[in-house]
Biopython code that builds the backbone (N, CA, C, O; Angstrom):
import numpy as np
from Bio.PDB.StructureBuilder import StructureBuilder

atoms = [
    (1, "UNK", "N", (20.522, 3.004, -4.772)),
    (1, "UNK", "CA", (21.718, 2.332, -5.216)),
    (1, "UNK", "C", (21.431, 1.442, -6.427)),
    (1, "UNK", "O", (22.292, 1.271, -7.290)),
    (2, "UNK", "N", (20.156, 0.846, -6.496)),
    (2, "UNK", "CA", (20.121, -0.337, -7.930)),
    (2, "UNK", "C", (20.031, 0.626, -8.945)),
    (2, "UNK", "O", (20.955, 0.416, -9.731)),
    (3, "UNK", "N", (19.167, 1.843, -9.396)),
    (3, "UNK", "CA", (19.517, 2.340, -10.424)),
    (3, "UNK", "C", (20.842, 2.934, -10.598)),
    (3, "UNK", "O", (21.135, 3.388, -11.704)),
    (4, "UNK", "N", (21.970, 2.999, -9.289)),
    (4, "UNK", "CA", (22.707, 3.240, -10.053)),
    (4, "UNK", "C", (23.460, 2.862, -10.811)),
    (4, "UNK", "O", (23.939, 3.302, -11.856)),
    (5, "UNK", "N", (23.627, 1.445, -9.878)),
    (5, "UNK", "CA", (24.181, 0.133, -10.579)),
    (5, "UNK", "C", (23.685, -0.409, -11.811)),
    (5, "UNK", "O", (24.378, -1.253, -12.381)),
    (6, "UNK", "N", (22.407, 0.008, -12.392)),
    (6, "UNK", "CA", (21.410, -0.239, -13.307)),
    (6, "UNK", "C", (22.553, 0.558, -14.345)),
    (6, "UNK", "O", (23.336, -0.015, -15.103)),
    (7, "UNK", "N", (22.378, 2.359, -14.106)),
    (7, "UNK", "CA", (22.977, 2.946, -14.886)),
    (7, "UNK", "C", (24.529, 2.915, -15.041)),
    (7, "UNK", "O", (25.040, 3.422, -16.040)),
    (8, "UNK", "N", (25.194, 2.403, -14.194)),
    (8, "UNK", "CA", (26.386, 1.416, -14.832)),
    (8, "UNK", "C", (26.800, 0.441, -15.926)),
    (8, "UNK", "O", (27.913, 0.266, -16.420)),
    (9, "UNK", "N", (25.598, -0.171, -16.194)),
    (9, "UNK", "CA", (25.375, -1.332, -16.824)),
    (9, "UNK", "C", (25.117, -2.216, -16.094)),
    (9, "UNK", "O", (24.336, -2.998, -16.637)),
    (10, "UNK", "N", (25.451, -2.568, -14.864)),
    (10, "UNK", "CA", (25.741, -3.832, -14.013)),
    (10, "UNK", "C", (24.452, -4.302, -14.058)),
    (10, "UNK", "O", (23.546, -3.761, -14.692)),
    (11, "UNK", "N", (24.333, -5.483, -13.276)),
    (11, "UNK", "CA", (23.434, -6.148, -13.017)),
    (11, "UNK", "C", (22.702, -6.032, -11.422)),
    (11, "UNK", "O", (23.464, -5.563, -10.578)),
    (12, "UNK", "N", (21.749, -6.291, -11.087)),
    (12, "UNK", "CA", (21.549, -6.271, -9.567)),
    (12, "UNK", "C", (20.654, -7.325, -9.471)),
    (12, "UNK", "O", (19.854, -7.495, -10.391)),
    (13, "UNK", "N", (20.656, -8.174, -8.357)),
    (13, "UNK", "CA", (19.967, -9.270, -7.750)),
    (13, "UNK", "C", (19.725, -9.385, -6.516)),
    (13, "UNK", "O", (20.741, -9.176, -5.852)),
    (14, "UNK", "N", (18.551, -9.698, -5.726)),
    (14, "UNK", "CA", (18.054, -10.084, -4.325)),
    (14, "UNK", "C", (18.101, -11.103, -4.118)),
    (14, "UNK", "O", (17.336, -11.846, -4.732)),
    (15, "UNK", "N", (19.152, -11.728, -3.013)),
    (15, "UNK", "CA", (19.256, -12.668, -2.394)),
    (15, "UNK", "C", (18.242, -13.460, -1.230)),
    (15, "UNK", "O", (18.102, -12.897, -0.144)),
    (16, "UNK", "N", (17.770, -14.346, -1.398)),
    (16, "UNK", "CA", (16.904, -14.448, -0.361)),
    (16, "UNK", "C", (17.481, -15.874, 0.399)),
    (16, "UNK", "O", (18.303, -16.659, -0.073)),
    (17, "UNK", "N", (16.793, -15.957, 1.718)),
    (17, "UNK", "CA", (17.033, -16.773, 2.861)),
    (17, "UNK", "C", (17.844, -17.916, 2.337)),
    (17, "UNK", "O", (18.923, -18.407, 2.667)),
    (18, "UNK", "N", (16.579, -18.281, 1.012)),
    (18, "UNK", "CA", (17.348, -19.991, 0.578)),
    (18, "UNK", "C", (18.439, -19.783, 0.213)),
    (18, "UNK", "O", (19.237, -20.708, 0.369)),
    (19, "UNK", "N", (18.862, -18.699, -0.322)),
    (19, "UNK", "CA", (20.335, -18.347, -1.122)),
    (19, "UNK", "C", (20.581, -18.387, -2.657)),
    (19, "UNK", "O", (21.600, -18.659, -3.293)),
    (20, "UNK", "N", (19.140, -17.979, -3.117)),
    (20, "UNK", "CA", (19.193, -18.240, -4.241)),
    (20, "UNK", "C", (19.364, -16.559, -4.333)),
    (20, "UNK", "O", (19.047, -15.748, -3.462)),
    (21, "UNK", "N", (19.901, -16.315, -5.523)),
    (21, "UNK", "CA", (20.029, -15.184, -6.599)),
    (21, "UNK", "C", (18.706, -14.941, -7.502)),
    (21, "UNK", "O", (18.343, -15.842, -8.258)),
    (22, "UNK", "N", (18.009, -13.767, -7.428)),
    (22, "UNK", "CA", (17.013, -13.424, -7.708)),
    (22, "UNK", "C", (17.147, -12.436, -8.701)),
    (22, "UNK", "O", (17.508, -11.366, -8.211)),
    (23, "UNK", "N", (16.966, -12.406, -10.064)),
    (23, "UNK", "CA", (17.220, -11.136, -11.023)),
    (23, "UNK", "C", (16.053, -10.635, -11.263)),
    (23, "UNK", "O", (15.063, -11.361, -11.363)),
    (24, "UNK", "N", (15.982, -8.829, -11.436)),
    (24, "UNK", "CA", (15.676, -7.520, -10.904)),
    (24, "UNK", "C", (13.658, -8.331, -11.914)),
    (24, "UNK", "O", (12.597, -7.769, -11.647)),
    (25, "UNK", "N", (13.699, -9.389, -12.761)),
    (25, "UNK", "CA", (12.134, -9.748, -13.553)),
    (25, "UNK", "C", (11.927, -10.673, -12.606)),
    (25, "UNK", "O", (10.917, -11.334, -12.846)),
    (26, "UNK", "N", (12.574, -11.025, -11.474)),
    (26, "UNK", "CA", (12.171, -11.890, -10.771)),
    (26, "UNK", "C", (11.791, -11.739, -9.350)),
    (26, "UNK", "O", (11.417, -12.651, -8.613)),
    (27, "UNK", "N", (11.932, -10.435, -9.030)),
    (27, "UNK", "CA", (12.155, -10.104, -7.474)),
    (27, "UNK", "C", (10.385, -10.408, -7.182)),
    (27, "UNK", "O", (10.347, -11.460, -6.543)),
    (28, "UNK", "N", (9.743, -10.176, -7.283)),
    (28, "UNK", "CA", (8.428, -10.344, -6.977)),
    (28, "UNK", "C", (8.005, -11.869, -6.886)),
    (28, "UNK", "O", (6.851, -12.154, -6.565)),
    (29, "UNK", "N", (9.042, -12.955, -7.201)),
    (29, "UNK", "CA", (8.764, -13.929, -6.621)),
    (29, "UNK", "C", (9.397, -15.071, -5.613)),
    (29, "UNK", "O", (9.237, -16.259, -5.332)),
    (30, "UNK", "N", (10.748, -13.223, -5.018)),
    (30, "UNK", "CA", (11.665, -13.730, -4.550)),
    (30, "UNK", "C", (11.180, -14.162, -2.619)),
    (30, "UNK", "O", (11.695, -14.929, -1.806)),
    (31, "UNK", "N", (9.966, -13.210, -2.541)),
    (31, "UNK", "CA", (9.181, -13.098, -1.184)),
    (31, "UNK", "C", (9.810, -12.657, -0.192)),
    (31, "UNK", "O", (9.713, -12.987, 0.990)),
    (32, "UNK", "N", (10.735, -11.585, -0.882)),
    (32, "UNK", "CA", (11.715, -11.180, 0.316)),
    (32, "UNK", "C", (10.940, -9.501, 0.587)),
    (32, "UNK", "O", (11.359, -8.814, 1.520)),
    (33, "UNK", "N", (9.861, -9.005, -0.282)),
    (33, "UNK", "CA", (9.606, -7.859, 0.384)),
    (33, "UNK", "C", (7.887, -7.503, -0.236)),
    (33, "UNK", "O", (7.350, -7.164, -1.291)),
    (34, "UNK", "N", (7.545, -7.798, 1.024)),
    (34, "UNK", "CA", (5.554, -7.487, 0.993)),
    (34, "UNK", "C", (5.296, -8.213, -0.383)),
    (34, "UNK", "O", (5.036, -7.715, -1.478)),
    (35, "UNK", "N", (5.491, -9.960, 0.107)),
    (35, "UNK", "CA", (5.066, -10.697, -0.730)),
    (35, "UNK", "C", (4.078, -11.780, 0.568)),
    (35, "UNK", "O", (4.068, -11.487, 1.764)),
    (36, "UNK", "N", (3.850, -12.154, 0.390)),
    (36, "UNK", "CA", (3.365, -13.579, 0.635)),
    (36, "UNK", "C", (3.499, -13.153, 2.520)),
    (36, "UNK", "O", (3.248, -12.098, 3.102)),
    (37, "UNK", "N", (3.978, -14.436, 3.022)),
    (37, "UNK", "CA", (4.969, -14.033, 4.551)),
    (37, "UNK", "C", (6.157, -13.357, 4.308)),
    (37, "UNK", "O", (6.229, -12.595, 5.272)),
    (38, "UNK", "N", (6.807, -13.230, 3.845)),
    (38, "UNK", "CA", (7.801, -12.758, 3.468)),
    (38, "UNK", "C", (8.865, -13.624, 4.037)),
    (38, "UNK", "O", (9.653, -13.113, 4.832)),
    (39, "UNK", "N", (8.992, -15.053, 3.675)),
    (39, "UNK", "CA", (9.514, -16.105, 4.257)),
    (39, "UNK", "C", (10.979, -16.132, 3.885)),
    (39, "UNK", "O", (11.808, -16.742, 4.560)),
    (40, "UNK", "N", (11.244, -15.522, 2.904)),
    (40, "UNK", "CA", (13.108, -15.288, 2.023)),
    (40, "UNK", "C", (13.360, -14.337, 2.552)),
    (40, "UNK", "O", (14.293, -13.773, 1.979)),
    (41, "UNK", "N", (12.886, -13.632, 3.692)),
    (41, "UNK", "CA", (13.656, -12.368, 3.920)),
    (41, "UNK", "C", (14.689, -12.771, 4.747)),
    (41, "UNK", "O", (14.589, -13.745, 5.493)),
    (42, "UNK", "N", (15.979, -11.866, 4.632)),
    (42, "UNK", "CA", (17.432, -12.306, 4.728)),
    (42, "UNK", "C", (17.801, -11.424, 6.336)),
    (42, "UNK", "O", (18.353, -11.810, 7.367)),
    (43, "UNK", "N", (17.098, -9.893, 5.862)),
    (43, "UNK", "CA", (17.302, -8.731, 6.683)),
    (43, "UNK", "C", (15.930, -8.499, 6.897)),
    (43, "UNK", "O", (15.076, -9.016, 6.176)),
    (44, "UNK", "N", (15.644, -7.709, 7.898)),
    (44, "UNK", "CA", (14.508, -6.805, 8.491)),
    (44, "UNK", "C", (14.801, -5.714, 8.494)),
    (44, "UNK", "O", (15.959, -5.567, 8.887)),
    (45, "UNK", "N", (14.174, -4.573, 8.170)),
    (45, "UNK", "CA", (13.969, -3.078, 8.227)),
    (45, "UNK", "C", (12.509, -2.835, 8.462)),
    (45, "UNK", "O", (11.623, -3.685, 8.545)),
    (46, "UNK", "N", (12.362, -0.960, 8.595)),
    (46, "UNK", "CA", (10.893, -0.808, 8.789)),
    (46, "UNK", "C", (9.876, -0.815, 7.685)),
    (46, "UNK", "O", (8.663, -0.930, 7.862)),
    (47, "UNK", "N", (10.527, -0.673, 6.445)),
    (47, "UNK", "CA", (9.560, -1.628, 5.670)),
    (47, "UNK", "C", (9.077, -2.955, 5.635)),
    (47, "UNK", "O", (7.963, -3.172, 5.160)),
    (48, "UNK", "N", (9.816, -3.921, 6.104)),
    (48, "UNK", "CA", (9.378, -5.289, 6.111)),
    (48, "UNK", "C", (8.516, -5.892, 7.229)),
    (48, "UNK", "O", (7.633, -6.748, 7.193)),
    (49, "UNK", "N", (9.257, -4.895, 8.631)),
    (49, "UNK", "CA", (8.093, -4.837, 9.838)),
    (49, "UNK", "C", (6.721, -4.176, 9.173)),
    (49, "UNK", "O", (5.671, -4.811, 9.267)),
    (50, "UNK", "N", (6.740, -3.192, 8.658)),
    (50, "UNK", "CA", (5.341, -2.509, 8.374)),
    (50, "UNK", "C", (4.596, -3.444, 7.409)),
    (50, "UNK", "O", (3.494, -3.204, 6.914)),
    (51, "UNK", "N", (5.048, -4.110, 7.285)),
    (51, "UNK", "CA", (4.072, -5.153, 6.365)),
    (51, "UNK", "C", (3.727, -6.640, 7.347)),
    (51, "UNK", "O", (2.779, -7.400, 7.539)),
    (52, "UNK", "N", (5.080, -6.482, 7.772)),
    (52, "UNK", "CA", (4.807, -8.134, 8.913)),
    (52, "UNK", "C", (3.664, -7.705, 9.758)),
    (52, "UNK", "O", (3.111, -8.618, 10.370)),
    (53, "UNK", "N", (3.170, -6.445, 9.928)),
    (53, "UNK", "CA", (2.427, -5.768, 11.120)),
    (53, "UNK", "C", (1.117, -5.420, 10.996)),
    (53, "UNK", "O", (0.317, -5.233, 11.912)),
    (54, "UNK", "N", (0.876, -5.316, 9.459)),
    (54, "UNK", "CA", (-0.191, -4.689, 9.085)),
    (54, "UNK", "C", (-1.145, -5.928, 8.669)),
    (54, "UNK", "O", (-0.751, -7.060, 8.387)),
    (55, "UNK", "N", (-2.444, -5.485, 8.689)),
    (55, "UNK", "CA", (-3.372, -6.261, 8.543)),
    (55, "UNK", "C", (-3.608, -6.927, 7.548)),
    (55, "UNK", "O", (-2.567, -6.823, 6.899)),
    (56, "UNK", "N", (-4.565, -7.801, 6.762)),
    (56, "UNK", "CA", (-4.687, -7.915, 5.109)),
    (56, "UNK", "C", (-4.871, -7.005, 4.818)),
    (56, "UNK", "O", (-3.717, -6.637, 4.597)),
    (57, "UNK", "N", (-5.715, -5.862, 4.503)),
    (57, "UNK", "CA", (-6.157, -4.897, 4.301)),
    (57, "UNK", "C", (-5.142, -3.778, 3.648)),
    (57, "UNK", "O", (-5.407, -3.019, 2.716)),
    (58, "UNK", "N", (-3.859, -3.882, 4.416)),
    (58, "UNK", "CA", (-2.844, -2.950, 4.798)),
    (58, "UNK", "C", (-1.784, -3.845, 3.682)),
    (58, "UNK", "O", (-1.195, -3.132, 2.870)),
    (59, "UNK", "N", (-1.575, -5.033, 3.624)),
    (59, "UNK", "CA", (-0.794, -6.015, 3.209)),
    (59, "UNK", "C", (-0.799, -5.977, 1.561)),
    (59, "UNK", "O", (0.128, -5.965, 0.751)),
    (60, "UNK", "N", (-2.176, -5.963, 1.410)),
    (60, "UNK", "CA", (-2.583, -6.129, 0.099)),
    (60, "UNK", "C", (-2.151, -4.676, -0.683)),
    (60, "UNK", "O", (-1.618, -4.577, -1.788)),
    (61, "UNK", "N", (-2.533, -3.628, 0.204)),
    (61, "UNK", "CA", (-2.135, -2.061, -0.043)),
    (61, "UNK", "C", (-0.504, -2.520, -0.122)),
    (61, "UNK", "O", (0.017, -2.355, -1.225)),
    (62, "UNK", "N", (0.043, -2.883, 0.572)),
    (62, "UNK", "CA", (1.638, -2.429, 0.189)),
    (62, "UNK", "C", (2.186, -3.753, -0.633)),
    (62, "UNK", "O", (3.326, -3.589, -1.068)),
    (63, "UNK", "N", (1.517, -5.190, -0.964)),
    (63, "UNK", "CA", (1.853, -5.427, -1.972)),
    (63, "UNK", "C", (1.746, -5.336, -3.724)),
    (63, "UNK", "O", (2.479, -5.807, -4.594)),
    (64, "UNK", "N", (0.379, -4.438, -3.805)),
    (64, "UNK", "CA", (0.024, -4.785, -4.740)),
    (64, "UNK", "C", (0.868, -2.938, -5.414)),
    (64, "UNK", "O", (1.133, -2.759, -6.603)),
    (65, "UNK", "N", (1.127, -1.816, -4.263)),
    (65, "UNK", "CA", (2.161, -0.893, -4.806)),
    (65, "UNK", "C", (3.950, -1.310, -5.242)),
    (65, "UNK", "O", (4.597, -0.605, -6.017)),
    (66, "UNK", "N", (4.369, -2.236, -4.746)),
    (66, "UNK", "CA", (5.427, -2.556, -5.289)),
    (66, "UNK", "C", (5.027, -3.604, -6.527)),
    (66, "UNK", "O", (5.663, -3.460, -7.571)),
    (67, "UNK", "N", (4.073, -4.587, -6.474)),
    (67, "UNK", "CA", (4.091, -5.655, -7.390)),
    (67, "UNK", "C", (3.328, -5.654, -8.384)),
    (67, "UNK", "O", (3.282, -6.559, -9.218)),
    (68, "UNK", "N", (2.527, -4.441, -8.390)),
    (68, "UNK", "CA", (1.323, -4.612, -9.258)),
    (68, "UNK", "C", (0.647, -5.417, -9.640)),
    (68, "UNK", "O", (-0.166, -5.783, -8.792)),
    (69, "UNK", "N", (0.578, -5.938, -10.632)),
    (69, "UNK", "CA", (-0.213, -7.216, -10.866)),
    (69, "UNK", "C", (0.525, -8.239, -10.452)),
    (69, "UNK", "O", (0.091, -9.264, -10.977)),
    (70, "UNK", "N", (1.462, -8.456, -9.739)),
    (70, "UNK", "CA", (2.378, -9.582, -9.725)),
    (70, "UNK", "C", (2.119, -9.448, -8.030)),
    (70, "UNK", "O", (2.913, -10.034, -7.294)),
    (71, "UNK", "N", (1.268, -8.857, -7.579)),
    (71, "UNK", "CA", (1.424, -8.899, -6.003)),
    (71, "UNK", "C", (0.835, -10.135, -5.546)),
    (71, "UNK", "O", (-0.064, -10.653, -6.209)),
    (72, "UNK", "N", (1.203, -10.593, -4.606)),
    (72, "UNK", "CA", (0.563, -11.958, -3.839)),
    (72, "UNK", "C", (0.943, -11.606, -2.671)),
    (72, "UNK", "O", (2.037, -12.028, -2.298)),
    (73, "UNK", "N", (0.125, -10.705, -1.732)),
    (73, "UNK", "CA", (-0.165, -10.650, -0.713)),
    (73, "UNK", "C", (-0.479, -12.292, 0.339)),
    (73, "UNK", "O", (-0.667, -13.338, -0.282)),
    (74, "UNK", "N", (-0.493, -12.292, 1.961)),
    (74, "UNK", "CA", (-0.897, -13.251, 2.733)),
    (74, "UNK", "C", (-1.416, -12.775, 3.617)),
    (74, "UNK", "O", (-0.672, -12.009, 4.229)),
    (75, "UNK", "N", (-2.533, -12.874, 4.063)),
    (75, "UNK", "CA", (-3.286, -12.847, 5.109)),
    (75, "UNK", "C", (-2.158, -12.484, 6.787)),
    (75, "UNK", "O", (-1.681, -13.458, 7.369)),
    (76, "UNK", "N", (-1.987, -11.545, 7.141)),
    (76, "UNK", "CA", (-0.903, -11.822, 8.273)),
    (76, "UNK", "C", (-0.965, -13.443, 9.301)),
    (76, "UNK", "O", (-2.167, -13.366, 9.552)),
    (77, "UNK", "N", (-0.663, -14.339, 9.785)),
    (77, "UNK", "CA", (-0.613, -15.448, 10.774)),
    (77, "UNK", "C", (-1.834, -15.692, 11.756)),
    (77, "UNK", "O", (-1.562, -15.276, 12.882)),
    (78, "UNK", "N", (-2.699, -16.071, 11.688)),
    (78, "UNK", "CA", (-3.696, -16.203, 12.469)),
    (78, "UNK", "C", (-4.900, -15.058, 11.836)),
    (78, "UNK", "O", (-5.248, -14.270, 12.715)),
    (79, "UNK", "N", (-5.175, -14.967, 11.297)),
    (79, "UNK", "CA", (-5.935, -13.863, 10.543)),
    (79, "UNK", "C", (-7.225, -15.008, 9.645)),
    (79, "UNK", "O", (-7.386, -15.018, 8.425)),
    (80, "UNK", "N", (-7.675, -15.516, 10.237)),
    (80, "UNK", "CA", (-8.710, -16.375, 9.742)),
    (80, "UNK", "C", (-9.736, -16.172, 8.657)),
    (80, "UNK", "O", (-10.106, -16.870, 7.713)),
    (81, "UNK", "N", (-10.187, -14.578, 9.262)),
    (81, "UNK", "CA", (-11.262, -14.049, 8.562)),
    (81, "UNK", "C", (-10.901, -13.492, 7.261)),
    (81, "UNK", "O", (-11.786, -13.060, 6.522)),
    (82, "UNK", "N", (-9.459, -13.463, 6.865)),
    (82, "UNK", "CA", (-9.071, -12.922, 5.830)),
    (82, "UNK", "C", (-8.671, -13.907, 4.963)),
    (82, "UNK", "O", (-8.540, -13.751, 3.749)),
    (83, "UNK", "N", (-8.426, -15.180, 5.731)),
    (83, "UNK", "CA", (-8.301, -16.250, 4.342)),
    (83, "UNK", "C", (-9.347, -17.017, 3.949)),
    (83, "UNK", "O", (-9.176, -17.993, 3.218)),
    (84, "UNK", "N", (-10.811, -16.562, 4.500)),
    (84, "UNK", "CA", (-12.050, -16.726, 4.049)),
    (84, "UNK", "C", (-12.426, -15.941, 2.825)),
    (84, "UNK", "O", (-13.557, -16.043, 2.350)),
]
sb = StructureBuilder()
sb.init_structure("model")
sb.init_model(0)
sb.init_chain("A")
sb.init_seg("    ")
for serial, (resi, resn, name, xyz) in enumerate(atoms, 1):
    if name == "N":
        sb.init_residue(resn, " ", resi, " ")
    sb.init_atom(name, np.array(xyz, "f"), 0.0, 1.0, " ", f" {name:<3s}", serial, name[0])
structure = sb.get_structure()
C-alpha cells in the first residue's frame, strides 16, 4: 500500500505509541519496527513478534535488513550476555 500511495504522489507516515507522525526519512527512528525494543509500536503482527522473540543474534539480522546502516538493534530483555 505505501508505494502506492507513494505513486500517487501522497505522502505516507508511521505513527507511533507517543503519537507522533513519522515521515517515510524518518521511520527508522520511529522504533516502531525491529528497532531498538520496539517501544512506539502502536500494533503487533508476526513481524514484530518475530523480532520481540528472537535473540540478539536474530534481532540484529532483522534490523540491520530493514535499516541498513541506520539499524539499532537491542539486546532482547534480560539478555545480559549480549549487552556485554
Amino acid at each position: 500500500m505505501t508505494g502506492q500511495l507513494l505513486q500517487m504522489g501522497l505522502g505516507v507516515v508511521v505513527v507511533g505509541r507517543d503519537g507522533r507522525g513519522y515521515e517515510k526519512e524518518r521511520w527508522a527512528e520511529s522504533e516502531t519496527l525491529w528497532q531498538g525494543q520496539q517501544r512506539n509500536l502502536l500494533v503487533s503482527d508476526n513481524q514484530t513478534r518475530q523480532y520481540a522473540e528472537a535473540d540478539a543474534l536474530g534481532r540484529a539480522w532483522l534490523s540491520r535488513t530493514a535499516w541498513g546502516e541506520r539499524a539499532a538493534p537491542e539486546p532482547p530483555d534480560g539478555d545480559a550476555r549480549a549487552r556485554a
